[in-house]
C-alpha positions, 0 to 999 in steps of 0.5 A: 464432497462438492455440493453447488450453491444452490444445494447448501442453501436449499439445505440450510437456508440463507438468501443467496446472491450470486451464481447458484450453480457454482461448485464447492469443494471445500472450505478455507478462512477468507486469506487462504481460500482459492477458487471452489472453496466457500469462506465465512466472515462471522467478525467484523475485525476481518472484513479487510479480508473481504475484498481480497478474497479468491474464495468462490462464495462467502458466507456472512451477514446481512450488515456485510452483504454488500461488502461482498466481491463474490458469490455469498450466503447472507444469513443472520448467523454466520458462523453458525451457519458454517458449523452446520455445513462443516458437518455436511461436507465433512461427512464420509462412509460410516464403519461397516456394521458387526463385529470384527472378528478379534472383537470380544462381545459378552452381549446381544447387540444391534445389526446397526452397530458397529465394533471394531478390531480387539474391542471388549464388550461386556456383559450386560452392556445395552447398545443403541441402535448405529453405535460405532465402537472404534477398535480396542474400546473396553466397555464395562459390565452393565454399562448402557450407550444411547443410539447413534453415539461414535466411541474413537479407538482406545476410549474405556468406560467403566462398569455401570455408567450411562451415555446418551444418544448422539454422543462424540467420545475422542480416543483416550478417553476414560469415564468411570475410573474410581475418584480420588477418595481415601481416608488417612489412618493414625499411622499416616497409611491412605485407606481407599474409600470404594467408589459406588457411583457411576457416570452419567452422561446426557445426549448430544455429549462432546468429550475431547481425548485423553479427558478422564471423568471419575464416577461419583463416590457415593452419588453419580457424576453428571455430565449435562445434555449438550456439553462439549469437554475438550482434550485432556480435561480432568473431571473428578468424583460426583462433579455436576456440570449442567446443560450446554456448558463448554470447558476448554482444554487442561481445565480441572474439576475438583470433587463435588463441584456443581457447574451451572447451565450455559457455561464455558471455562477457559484452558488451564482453568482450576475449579476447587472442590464443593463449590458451585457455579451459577448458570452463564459463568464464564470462566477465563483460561488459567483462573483459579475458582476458589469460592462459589460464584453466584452471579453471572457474568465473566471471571478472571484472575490468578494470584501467586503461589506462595504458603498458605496461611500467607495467601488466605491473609493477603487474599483477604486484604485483596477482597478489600483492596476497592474499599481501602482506595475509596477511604485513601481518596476521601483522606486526600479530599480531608487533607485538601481541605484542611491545607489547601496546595499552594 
């Protein structure tokens, strides 16, 4: 899609300086865009790149402005700004609405919706209006799906769950498989305990491919208004995560963790079960969350993997690793005082 300049900023807003007319046919970092590509510079760290650029306009801030070779937009927030034009210039025909004819539909739908090829829809299922279901989606009995969400080919969403308006779902994805409960029996057997609760996901929800959230044992798993999970993220049973919190790929959930508002976990990063997480915690990739966290703020760390009883009684001596340091420089001050170097 080519849009001139002067048609992104009367759609997004921003002081533009230079030619209005030129036409942007898409998008590239500083280095590799060419001419008719529209660049950004959200890091200071990159302004070296500024000057060389061959892109026909940049987007940027006011601080930057007058580093500028070419056409830019200035505004306060860059990339920002970019995110919301990405969106625009990437957009293409939506799906054709109806049922395909190897579609199976158990339930009176929308004439917005559209479902693809070998879908299955239960009964019961309510769908709002311009839902796209990619092919082969499998949606269980009972299960509700807010207007304007897209479901990618091949995502299941198990009986009774709930999504709401404007969701993202990846292929692979699957919510509402039963979660990880089961009760072991003297002779050492796993006795399953049922798994009675649903999923329930907000509006404006990103979920990444193959992630798996697990529907609650007894409770719901709530999945906040405005939260981005990314490819492959395990979330399991009556886990709660709060508004606008953004996990990155690989991270795994423990049952009945409660994730604060506004927080953002790195890769690979572990959250045991039971614990809670304050809102605004951020977490680094590959750290292993083992206790509550109640104050916000960044997190980091790992230790190595070694028996248990060995690393409870070394992780405890860690905890006072900073108070032992302050009573060895204050034995140092004593002995200097008491025997002065020569």
């Amino acid at each position: 899609m080519t849009r001139r300049l002067d048609e992104i900023v009367a759609r997004f807003g921003g002081d533009l300086r230079g030619d209005e007319s030129i036409a942007i046919t898409g998008l590239a970092s500083l280095e590799t865009a060419t001419a008719g590509q529209l660049s950004f510079l959200a890091n200071s760290k990159y302004r070296g790149q500024l000057a060389a650029t061959r892109a026909a306009a940049v987007i940027l801030s006011p601080e930057m402005a007058d580093q500028c070779p070419v056409a830019a937009i200035v505004t306060p927030h860059p990339y920002l700004y970019f995110a919301h034009l990405s969106q625009w210039l990437a957009e293409g025909p939506r799906p054709l609405t109806g049922i395909h004819p190897s579609a199976v539909v158990e339930s009176d739908i929308p004439t917005s919706v559209s479902v693809g090829p070998q879908v299955w829809i239960g009964p019961d299922v309510v769908l709002g209006e311009n839902v796209v279901i990619g092919a082969q989606c499998r949606i269980g009995a009972g299960v509700r799906i807010g207007a304007d969400c897209q479901l990618y080919p091949g995502v299941t969403v198990y009986a009774s769950c709930r999504i709401g308006c404007r969701a993202i779902i990846h292929s692979g994805v699957v919510i509402g498989a039963d979660g990880f409960g089961f009760a072991r029996a003297p002779d050492g057997k796993w006795v399953k305990i049922a798994q009675t609760g649903r999923v329930v996901i907000g509006d404006d929800v990103e979920i990444g491919a193959n992630t798996t959230i697990d529907r609650g044992a007894l409770e719901d798993t709530i999945i906040g208004d405005g939260v981005k999970l990314d490819n492959q993220i395990q979330v399991a049973h009556n886990v709660h995560i709060g508004a606008n919190t953004a996990m990155a790929g690989c991270t795994g959930v423990a049952g009945s963790a409660i994730i604060g508002a506004g927080c953002t976990v790195g890769g690979a990063a572990n959250i045991l079960g039971h614990l809670s997480l304050a809102d605004g915690v951020n977490v680094s990739s590959g750290t292993l969350v083992g206790k509550s966290i109640t104050v916000p703020g960044t997190y980091t760390g790992t230790v190595p993997f070694m028996a248990h009883a060995d690393w409870l009684k070394n992780f405890s001596r860690l905890r006072h690793l900073d108070a032992l340091a302050d009573r060895i420089r204050a034995l140092e001050k004593r002995l200097t005082a008491i025997e002065p170097e020569k």
